[in-house]
Every structure is written in structure tokens, then in C-alpha cells.
C-alpha positions as CSV (number, residue, x, y, z in Angstrom):
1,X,28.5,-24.1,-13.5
2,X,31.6,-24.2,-10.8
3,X,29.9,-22.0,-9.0
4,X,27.7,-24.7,-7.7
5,X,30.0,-27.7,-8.0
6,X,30.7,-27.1,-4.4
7,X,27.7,-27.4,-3.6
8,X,26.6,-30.4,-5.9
9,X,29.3,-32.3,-4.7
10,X,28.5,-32.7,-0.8
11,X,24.9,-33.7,-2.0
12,X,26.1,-36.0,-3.8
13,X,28.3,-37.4,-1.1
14,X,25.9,-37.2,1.3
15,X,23.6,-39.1,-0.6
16,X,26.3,-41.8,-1.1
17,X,26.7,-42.3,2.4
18,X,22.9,-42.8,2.7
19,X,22.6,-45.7,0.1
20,X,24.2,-48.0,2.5
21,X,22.0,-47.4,4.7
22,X,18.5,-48.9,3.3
23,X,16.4,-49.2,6.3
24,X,17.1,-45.2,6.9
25,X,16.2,-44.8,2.8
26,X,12.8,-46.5,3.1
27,X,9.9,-44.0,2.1
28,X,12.3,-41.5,1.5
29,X,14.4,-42.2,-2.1
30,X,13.9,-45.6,-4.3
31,X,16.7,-47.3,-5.3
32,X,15.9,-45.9,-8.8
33,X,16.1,-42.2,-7.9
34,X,19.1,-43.2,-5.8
35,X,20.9,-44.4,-9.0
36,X,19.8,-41.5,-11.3
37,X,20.3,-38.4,-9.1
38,X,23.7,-40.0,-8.4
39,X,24.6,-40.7,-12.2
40,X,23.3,-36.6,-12.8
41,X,25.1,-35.7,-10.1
42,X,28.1,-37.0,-11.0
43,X,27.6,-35.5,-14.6
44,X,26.9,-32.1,-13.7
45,X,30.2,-32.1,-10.9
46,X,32.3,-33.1,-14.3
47,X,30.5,-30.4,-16.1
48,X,29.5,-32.2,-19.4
49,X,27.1,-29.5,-20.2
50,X,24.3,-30.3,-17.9
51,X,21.6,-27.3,-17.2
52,X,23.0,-25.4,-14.0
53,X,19.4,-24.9,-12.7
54,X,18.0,-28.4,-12.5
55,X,21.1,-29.8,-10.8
56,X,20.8,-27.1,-8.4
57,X,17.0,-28.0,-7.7
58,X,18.2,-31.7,-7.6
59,X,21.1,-30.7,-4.9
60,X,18.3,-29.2,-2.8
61,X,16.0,-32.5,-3.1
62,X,18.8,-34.3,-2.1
63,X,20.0,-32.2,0.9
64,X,16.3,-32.0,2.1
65,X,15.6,-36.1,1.9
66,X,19.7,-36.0,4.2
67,X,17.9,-34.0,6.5
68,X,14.9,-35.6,6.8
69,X,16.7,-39.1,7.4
70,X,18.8,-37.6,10.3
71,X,16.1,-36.3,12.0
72,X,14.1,-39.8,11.9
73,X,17.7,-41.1,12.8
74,X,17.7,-38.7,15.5
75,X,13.6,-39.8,16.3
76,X,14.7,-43.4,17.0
77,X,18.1,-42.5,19.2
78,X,15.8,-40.7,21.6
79,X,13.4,-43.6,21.6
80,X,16.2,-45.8,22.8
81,X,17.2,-42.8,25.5
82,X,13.9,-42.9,26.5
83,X,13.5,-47.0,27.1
84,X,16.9,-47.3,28.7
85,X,15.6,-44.0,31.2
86,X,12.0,-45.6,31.6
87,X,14.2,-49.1,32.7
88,X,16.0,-47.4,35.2
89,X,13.1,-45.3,36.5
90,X,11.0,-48.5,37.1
91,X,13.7,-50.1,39.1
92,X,14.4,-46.8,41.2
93,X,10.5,-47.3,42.1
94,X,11.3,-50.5,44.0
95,X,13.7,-48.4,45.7
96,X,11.1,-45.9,47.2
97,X,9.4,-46.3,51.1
98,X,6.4,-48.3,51.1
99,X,3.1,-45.7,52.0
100,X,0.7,-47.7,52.8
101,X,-3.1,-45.8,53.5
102,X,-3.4,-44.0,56.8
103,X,-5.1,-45.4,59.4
104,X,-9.0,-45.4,59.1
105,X,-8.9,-44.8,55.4
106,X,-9.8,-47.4,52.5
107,X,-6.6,-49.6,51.2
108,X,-8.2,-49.3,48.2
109,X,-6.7,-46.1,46.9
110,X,-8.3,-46.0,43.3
111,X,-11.8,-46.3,44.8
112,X,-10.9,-43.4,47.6
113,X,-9.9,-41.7,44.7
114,X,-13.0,-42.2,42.7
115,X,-14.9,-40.8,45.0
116,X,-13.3,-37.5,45.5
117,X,-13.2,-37.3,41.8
118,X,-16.8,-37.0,41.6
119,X,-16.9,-33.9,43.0
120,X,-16.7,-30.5,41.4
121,X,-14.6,-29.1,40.9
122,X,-12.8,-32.5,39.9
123,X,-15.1,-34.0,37.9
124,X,-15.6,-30.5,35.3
125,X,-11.6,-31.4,34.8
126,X,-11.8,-34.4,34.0
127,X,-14.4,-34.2,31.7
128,X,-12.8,-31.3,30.2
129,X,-9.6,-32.6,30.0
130,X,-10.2,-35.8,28.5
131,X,-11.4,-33.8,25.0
132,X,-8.3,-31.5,25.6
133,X,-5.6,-34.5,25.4
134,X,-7.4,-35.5,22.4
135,X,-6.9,-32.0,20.7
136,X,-3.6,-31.6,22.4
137,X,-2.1,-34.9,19.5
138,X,-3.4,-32.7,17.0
139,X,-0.7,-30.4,16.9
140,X,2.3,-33.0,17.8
141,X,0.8,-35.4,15.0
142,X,-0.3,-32.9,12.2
143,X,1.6,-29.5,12.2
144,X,5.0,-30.9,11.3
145,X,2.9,-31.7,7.7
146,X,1.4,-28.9,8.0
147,X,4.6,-26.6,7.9
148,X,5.8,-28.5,5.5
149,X,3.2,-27.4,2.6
150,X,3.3,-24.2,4.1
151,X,7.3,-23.9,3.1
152,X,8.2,-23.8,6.7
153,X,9.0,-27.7,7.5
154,X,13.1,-26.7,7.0
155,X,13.9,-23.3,7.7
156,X,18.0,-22.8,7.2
157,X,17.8,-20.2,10.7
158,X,16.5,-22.6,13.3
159,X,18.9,-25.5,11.8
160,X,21.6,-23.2,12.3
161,X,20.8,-22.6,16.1
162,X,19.2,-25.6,17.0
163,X,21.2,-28.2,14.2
164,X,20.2,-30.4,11.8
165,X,16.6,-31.6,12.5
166,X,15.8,-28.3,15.0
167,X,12.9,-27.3,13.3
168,X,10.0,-24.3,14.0
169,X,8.3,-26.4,16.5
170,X,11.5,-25.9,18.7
171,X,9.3,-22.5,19.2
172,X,6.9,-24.1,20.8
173,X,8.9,-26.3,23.2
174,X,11.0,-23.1,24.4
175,X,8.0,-21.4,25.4
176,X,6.4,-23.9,27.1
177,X,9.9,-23.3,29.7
178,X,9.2,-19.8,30.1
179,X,5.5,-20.2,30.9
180,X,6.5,-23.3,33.5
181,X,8.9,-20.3,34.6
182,X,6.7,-18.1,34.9
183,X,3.8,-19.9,36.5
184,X,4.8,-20.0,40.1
185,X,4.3,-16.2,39.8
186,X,1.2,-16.1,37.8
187,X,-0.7,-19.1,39.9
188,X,-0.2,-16.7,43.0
189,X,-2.5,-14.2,41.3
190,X,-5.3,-15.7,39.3
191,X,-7.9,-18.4,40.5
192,X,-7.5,-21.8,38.7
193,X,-10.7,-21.4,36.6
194,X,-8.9,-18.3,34.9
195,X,-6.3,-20.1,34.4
196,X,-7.8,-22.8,32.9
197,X,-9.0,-20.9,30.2
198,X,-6.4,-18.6,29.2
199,X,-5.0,-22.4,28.4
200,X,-8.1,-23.1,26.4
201,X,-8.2,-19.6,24.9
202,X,-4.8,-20.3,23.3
203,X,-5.9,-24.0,22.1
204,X,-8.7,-22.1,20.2
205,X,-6.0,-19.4,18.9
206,X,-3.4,-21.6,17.7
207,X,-5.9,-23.8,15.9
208,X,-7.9,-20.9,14.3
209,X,-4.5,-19.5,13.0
210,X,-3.4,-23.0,11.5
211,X,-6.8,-23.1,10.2
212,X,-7.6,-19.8,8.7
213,X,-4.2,-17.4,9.1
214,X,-1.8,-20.0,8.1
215,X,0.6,-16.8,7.4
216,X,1.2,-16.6,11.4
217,X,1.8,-20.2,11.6
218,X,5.3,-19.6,13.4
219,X,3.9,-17.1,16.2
220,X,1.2,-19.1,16.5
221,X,3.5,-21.9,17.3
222,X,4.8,-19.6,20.4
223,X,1.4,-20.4,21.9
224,X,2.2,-23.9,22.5
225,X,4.0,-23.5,26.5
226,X,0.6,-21.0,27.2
227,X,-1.4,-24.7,25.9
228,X,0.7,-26.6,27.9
229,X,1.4,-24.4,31.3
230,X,-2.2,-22.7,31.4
231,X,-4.0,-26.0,31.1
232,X,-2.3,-29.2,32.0
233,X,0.2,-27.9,34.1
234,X,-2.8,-26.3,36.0
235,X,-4.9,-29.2,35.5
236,X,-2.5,-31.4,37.2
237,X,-2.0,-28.7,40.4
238,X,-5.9,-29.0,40.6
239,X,-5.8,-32.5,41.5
240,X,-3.3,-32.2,44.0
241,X,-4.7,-29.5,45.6
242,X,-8.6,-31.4,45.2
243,X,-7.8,-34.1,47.2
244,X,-6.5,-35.4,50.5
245,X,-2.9,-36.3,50.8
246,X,-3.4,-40.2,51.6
247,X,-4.8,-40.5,47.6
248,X,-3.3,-37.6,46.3
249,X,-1.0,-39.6,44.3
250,X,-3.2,-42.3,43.3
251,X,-5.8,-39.5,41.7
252,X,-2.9,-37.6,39.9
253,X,-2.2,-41.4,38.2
254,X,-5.8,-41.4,37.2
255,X,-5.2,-38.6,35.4
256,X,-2.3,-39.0,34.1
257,X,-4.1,-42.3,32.4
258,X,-6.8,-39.8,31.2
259,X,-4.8,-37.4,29.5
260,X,-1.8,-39.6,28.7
261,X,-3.2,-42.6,28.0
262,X,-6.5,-42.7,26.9
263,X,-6.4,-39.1,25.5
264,X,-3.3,-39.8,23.2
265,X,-4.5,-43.2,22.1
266,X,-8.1,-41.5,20.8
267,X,-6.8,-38.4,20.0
268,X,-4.1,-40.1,18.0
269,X,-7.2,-42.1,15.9
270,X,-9.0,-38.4,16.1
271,X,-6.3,-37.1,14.0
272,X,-6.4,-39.8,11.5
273,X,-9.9,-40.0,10.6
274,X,-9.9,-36.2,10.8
275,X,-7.3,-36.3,8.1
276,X,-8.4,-38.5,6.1
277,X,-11.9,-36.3,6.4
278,X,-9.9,-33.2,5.4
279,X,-8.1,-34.7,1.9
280,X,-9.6,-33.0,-1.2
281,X,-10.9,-34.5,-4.0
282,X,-7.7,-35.0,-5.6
283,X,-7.0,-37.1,-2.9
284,X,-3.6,-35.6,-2.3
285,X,-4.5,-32.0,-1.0
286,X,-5.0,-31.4,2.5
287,X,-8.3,-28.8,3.9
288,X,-6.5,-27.3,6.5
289,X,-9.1,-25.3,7.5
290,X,-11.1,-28.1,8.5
291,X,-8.5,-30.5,9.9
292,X,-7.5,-27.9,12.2
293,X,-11.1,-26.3,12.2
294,X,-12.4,-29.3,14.3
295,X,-10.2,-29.7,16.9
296,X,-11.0,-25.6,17.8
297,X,-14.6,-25.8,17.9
298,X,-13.7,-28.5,20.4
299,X,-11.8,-26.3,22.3
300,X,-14.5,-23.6,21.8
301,X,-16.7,-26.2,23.8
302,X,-14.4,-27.3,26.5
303,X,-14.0,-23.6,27.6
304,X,-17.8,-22.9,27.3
305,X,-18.4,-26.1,29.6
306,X,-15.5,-25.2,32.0
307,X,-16.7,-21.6,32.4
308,X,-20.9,-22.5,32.6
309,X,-19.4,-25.6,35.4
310,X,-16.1,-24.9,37.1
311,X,-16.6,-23.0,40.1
312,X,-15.2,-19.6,40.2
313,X,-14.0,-21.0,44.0
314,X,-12.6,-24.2,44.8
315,X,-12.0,-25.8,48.2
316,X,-8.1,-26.6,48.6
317,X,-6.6,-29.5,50.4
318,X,-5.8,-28.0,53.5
319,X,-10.1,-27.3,53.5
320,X,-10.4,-31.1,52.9
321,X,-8.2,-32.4,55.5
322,X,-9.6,-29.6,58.1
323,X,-12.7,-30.9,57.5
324,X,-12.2,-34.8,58.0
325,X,-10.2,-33.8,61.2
């Protein structure tokens, strides 16, 4: 038994300085379980005979529900990062030069911009990637769960490198640098259909392995940057390189409200109804082969649409401007 006492101790500790805190505690411990793991804490540290086993289980439950409330701790100081940023970024914009449209052109941007849109190869991407940012919430919504049932959720290796909250998907986020990295090199070398669909390829991947492989869940995750950097990053080169400078800008906006607005918002609900379409009889279990099943055969279609449509050659922006000079 003082073997673990140590160990006991700090979660009990820790938990103490949680039960202050109830806002953090909500949806994670009751008051209830707060008082009895404290009360079995407390007689297991004193060593009145308690079973060594279950209090170690119990200092694990404990250290795992610390964890979890740092990291949502951690959620909501980023969110305040983030709105004090977004704040200062708005009022830098009154800052920049005013660009109004070239001579001869519409001062309606959006509309010039609609326009140009409708041509290939602008309009395949946007259809395509409208479907794509749907799928794309999939993975930041659902496989933090699904690690978690998988016994992955809190591995003691990346919490060591990364701290507390640095979980597997850290993966994922370091190899979406490399491939941004990397891509000035690669987009040199490959047309941007290709490259478009190694993206999709590796949406199809990473969701077939969730899916049906759930074994290579953490290489899989590796394939996140190639999602990312092959597609979007791509996607959003295409636009700038589809249209003329004077509504450059304005078209990358309309695509950014595609794929970051309208695509989270749907894919978002997507996920939801998906996941509620997945739970097993019991009510309880999750089908992970068909809440990650879905969203692949999605991207199986996306990538047979983008390679039937997109044209293997597309006409860049100094083309465009050459020919309205």
C-alpha cells in the first residue's frame, strides 16, 4: 500500500483544488463522486486497510477527469486569445490603403467575381470543395471521441512532449507544417488537378482507416497536413491564380465563406446527425465504421467528380490578364 500513497495523494490534491472550481467540474465529476473519491482517498492515503487496486484505478479516474478539465481550461484561454487577436486584426483593416476597382471594371467586386467563378476550372472547386469542408469537421469534431474508445484519448508520451492536454492529434497539426513546407517545392512539379487529389486520396485514407483499421489510428492521423496542404491550401492558390488581380481578393473571400463558413456550419450539423445515425442499439455504442464510413464515400465522390471535370490544364492569371489587355 505505500507504494502508491505517493501517488494517491496528488490525486487527491488535485482533485481538491478542482472542487472550488464548479463551473470547470460541470459534466465532468458530481458533487457526489467529488465527496466519495475524496472520503476513499483520504482512507486509503491513511492506510485503514482499503484494497490497493481500486484506489489505484480511482487515482487514475481522478488524474484523467484533472486532465480533461485543464485541457477545456486550456480550450477557453485560447478562445479569449483568439477574440482579443480577431479585435485587433479588425482595427488594423481600417488601417490598410483603400483599392478601389480599376478603371473600366465593375465596382461591384462580388458580381465580377461571380462571374469568373463560373468558369472551369473555378466552378469544379467550388463545388468540390463545399462537400470537402463538410467532411473536413468530421475529423476536428469526432476523432477526439473516437481515440478515446480506442484507448488513445491520453497517451502519457505526447503529454510529456507536448504537456498536459497535447494529445495524438498534435500529429496531425505538425504535419500539416511540413507539408505547407514542403509545398512550394512540390507545386513547382505537379499540375493543380494532381494535386488536388492526392489531398482527396488521403481524405478517403484517413477515413477508411478510422473506419475499418482503427489499429493505425495514430499514423493515420499523420495524414491530416497531406488533407490540409494537398487540398485547401491548393484550393485556395487556384483562386488566386483563376482570376484577375482587381477581384482576386474578393473571390478568395467567397471562398473562404464556402469552406469556412458555410462548410463548417453544415458539416458541423453533418457530424451530428451522422452520429446520432451511427449509435447502436444500446444507445451508448458508437458504429465507427459508418460514422467515419460516410464522410469517405464522400470523398470517394469528390475525387471522382474532380478527376471526370477539372481540367488536366488550367489557364493562370497572367493568361487572364493577357487576354483582357
Amino acid at each position: 500500500m505505500a507504494s502508491v500513497i505517493p501517488q494517491l495523494r496528488e490525486a487527491r490534491d488535485k482533485l481538491q483544488s478542482y472542487t472550488t472550481d464548479e463551473a470547470s467540474l460541470k459534466g465532468e465529476l458530481s458533487a457526489d463522486e467529488i465527496s466519495k473519491i475524496e472520503a476513499l482517498l483520504t482512507k486509503a492515503i491513511d492506510a485503514k486497510g482499503v484494497d490497493e487496486q481500486s484506489f489505484v484505478n480511482m487515482s487514475k479516474t481522478v488524474n484523467d477527469k484533472a486532465v480533461r478539465i485543464t485541457r477545456v481550461r486550456g480550450m477557453a484561454d485560447s478562445f479569449k486569445v483568439s477574440a482579443v487577436l480577431g479585435i485587433f486584426l479588425g482595427l488594423f483593416c481600417f488601417r490598410l490603403p483603400h483599392t478601389p476597382p480599376q478603371k473600366g471594371e465593375s465596382k461591384f467586386a462580388a458580381g465580377e467575381a461571380f462571374r469568373e467563378i463560373q468558369k472551369k476550372p473555378l466552378l469544379i472547386l467550388f463545388l468540390v470543395a463545399f462537400p470537402v469542408s463538410c467532411i473536413h469537421q468530421f475529423y476536428f469534431v469526432l476523432t477526439e471521441q473516437f481515440l478515446g474508445t480506442q484507448g488513445l484519448g491520453q497517451m502519457p508520451l505526447f503529454q510529456k512532449i507536448f504537456g498536459v492536454g497535447g494529445g495524438p492529434m498534435t500529429i496531425g497539426q505538425i504535419s500539416e507544417l511540413a507539408v505547407l513546407a514542403c509545398m512550394p517545392f512540390i507545386a513547382v512539379r505537379l499540375a493543380r488537378k494532381w494535386l488536388l487529389s492526392i489531398g482527396l486520396i488521403a481524405y478517403i485514407l484517413r477515413f477508411a482507416i478510422f473506419a475499418y483499421l482503427p489499429s493505425w489510428s495514430i499514423p493515420a492521423l499523420a495524414l491530416h497536413g497531406v488533407c490540409f496542404g494537398f487540398f485547401f491550401f491548393v484550393a485556395f492558390m487556384v483562386v488566386d491564380e483563376e482570376t484577375t488581380t482587381d477581384v482576386g481578393a474578393t473571390a478568395q473571400s467567397l471562398f473562404n465563406l464556402i469552406v469556412l463558413g458555410l462548410g463548417v456550419i453544415f458539416g458541423n450539423l453533418a457530424a451530428g446527425i451522422v452520429g446520432e445515425y451511427a449509435l447502436m442499439e444500446d444507445g451508448k455504442t458508437m458504429d465507427y465504421s459508418v460514422l467515419f464510413g460516410m464522410p469517405m464515400w464522400v470523398a470517394v465522390a469528390c475525387l471522382v467528380f474532380l478527376l471526370l471535370f477539372y481540367p488536366a490544364k488550367s489557364t493562370h492569371k497572367t493568361t487572364l490578364e493577357g487576354e483582357e489587355a
